[in-house]
N, C-alpha and C positions, 0 to 999 in steps of 0.2 A: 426340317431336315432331321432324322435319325441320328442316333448315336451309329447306326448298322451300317449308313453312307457313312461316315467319316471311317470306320476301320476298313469296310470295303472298299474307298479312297485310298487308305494307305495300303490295303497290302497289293494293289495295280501297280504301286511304285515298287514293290517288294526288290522286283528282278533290276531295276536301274538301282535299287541302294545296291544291292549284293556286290553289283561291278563298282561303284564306288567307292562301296569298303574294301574290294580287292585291292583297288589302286593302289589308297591310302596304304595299304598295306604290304605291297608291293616299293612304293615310293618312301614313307617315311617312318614305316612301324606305328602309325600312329596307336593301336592298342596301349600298345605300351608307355602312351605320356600324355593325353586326351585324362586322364582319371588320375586319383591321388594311389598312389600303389596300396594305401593301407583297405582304399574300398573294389583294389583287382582280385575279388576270388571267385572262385568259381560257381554257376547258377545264381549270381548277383542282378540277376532280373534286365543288363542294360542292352538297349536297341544297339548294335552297332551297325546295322545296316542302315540307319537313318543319315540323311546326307548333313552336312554340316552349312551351318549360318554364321554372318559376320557382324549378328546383331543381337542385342537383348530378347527382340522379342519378334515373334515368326506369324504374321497375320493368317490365320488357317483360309481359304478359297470359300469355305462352309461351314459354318460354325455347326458344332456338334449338336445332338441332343442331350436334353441332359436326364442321369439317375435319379427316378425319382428315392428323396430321401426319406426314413420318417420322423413320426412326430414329433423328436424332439429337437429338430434344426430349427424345425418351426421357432424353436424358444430361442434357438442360437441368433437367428434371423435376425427374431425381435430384438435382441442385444445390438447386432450389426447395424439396426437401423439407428437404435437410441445412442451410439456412439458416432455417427454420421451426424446428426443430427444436432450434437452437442459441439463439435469441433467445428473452425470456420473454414467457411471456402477457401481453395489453393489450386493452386497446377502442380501436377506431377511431373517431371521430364524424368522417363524413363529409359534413355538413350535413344534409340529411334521408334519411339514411342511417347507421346504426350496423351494425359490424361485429368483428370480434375474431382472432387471431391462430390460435384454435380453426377456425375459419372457413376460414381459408385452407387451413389442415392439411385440411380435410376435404374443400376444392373437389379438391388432388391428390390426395388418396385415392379420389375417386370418378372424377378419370381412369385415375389409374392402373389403376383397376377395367376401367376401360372399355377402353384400350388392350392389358391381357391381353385382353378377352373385347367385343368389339367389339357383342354382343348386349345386354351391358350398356347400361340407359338410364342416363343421369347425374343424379343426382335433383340438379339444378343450377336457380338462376335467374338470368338473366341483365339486369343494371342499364345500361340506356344513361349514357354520360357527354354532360352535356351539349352539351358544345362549343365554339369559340369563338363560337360566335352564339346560343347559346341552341336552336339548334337539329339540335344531334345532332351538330356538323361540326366533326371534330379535324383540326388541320394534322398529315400522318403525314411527316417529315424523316426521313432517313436519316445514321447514322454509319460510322463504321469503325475501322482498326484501320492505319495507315501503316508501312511500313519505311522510315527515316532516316535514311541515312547519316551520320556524326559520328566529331568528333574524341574524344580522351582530353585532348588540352590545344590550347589554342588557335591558330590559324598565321590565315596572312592571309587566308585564305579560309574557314577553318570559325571563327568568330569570336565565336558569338551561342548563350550560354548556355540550358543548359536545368535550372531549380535543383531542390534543394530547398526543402521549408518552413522558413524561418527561424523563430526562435524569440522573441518577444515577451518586453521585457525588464518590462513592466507591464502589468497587465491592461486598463488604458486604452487602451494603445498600440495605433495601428490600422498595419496593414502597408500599404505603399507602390504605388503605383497603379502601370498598366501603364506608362503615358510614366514616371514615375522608376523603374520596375524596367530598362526597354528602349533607356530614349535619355536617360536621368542617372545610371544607374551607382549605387542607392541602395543593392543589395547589394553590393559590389565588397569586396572584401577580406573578406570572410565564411566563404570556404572552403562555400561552399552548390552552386558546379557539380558538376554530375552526367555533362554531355558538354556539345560544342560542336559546333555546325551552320552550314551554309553559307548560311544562309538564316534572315532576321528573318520572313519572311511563314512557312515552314514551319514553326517556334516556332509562331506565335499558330493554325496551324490543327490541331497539336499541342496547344495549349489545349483546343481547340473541340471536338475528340476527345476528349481528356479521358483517352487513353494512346495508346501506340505501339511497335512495335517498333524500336531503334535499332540498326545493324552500326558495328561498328568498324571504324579501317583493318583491322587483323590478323584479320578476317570473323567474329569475336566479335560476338553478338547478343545483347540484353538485354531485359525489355521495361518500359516506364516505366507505371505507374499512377499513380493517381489517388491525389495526396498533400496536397490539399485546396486551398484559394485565400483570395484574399486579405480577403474580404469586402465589396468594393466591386461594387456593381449593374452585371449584365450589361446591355451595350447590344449591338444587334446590329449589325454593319459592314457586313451586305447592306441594309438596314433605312435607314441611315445614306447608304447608295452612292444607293440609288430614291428618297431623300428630298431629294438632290443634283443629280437628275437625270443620274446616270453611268452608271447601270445601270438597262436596262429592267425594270419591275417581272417582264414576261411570262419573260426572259430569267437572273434570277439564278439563280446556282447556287454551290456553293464551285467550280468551275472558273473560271467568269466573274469571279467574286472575286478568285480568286489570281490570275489573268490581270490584271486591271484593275491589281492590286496591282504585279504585275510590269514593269507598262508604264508605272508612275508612278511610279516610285523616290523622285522628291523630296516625293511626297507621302502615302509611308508613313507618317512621325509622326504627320501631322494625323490621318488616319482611323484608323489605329490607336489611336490616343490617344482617341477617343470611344468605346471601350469599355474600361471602367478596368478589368475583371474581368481577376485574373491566376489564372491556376493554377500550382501546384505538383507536382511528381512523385517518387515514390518507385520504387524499383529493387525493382518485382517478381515473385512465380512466372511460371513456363512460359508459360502462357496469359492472355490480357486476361481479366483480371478486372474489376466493377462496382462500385458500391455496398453491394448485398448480401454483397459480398467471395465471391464465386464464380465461376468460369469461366462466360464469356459463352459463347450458344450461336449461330452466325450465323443471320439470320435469321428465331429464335423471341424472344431477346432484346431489352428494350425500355429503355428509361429513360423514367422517367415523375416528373413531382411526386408526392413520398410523403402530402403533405398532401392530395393527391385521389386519389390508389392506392395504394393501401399497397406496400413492396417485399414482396414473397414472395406478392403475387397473380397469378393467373394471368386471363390478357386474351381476347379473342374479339374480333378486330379486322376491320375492312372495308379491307381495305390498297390503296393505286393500283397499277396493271398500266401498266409502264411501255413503248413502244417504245426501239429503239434510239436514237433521237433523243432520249427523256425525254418523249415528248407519251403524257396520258393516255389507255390503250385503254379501262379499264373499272377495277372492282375485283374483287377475291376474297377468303374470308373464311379468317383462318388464328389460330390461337393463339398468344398470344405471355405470355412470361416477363418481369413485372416484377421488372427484377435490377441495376435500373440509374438514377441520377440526372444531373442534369444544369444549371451555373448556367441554361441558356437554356431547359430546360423547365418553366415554370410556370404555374399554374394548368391548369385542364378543356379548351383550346384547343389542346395542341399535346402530343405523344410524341415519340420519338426511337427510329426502328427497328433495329438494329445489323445490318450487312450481312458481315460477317468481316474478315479480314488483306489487304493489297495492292490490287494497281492494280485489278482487276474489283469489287473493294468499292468502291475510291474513287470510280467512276465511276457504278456506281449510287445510293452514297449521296448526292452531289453533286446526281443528278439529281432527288429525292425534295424537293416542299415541297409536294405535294396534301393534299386534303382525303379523307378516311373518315371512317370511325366506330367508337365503341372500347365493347366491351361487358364489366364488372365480373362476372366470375361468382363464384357466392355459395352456398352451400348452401340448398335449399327447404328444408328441415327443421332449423333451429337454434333454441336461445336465445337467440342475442346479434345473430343478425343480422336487423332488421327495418326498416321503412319509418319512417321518423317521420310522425307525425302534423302536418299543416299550419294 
């Protein structure tokens, strides 16, 4: 089956969503509280003619075709397998959806089939995830991977550490929120710096990432992973800025962020300090690695909540087509590698697309907060993975 049948599929339904969202629209306004307001603006890419479900996950009648990708998922693949491979067997209970570690091994085994021998049909089915509205429609954000310049020890200008994970001296003890890591000095004499940077905003969108590449003065490069965080609930500071009225909801981006940030110096702490989540960084291999603890692959790499995808699944996404401006052209459908988590992405409403190293990442990641659609693929032929019963 085609990817040409499944949208040919959906748009037969076209004329029963339209009356459906009229309803809705008619009965409860649903536009206006299906979505988080900071992600309501305008050409934000979401179906709302799509009918709404009362489950995590929507078994499609036909599973899609899938995009073929190129060659360098191939490598992503190979990562997706060696991380399957290495973790033990489990069951997933994904609400009404069960699936198993077995499972995923078999979805790459039947691309990888496919991608030698492209005649291969993929004996796959494809799960819509619901969405943040219940109706199909995931926010698809984009990250990256920064180079950042930094000191070895501290001077007037590179000033603002970047740590490691401290170590809890009782199990009770909770570790110290972003304003006492940033602006009261709660680690200080700890011996936990890693390097210093000339910049507090560059730190926190360092966090945000979640790793980075760092140069030394002496052109010594290193790269910082993901060395865990503090356990305090991520708040967002775009979220935070459209709720303040500083930032036009249509208008955010992390550029518009850092920018806002840069041009209010004195009011870094405040909004900084509403999102308490800190992360931590460890000094490690060649390449940005994930959650999965595998080299990322640009732009087939995802981060996703494992509590609603599991990591070492592989995805079928409806991804936004961006211009040079960031205004949505359309979507396209492309495969993507969950290899990755994230404090900010949680629950069925929102991914995280990894875009590669430097400034052409940073910019399109930046511009990325549309809506698509995210499709679970699954073996048609298993034991372990089936629908539940409602």
């Amino acid at each position: 089956m085609t990817l040409n049948t499944l949208i040919h599929n959906t748009t037969k339904n076209t004329v029963t969503r339209l009356l459906s969202f009229v309803s809705c629209l008619a009965l409860a306004g649903c536009t206006l509280t299906e979505i988080d307001q900071s992600n309501d603006f305008e050409n934000n890419g979401r179906d709302i003619t799509s009918p709404k479900r009362d489950t995590l996950y929507w078994q499609e009648s036909l599973p899609p075709g899938l995009p073929m990708p190129d060659s360098s998922f191939q490598n992503g693949l190979a990562q997706q397998i060696s991380y399957l491979n290495r973790i033990q067997e489990k069951d997933y209970l994904l609400d009404n959806t069960q699936t198993s570690v077995a499972d995923l091994k078999q979805v790459t085994q039947e691309i990888s089939q496919w991608l030698k021998d492209p005649t291969h049909q993929p004996e796959l089915v494809a799960h819509q995830l619901s969405g943040q509205d219940q109706r199909g429609n995931v926010q698809i954000t984009g990250y990256y991977v920064p180079i950042l310049p930094v000191r070895h020890t501290p001077d007037d200008m590179y000033r603002y550490p970047l740590y490691r994970k401290p170590s809890l001296r009782n199990a009770e003890d909770r570790f110290p929120s972003r304003e006492a890591i940033d602006f009261e000095g709660a680690l200080n004499g700890q011996n936990l710096e890693i390097a210093y940077t000339s910049s507090l905003v560059d730190n926190f969108f360092l966090h945000v990432q979640g790793s980075g590449v760092v140069e030394y003065e002496n052109g010594e490069r290193k790269l910082l992973s993901w060395g865990g965080v503090n356990g305090h609930a991520y708040r967002s500071v775009g979220k935070e800025l459209i709720e303040r009225g500083e930032i036009d909801r249509a208008d955010i981006s992390a550029q518009s962020i850092k920018q806002w940030l840069r041009d209010h110096p004195e009011r870094q702490q405040e909004i900084l300090s509403t999102n308490p989540s800190y992360l931590f960084f460890s000094e490690g291999p060649e390449k940005p690695v994930g959650a999965a603890n595998v080299p990322l692959t640009p732009l087939y790499s995802a981060a996703v909540d494992p509590s609603v995808i599991p990591l070492g699944a592989v995805l079928l996404a409806q991804v936004p087509k961006l211009d040079a401006y960031g205004n949505l052209m359309g979507h396209e459908f492309r495969l993507l590698l969950a290899q990755d988590k994230g404090g900010a992405i949680k629950g069925p409403g929102h991914i995280d697309w990894y875009q590669g190293i430097g400034e052409e990442a940073h910019k399109n990641a930046g511009q990325l907060k549309h809506f698509g659609k995210v499709w679970l693929l699954l073996p048609r032929h298993s034991t372990s993975t089936k629908l539940i019963a409602q």
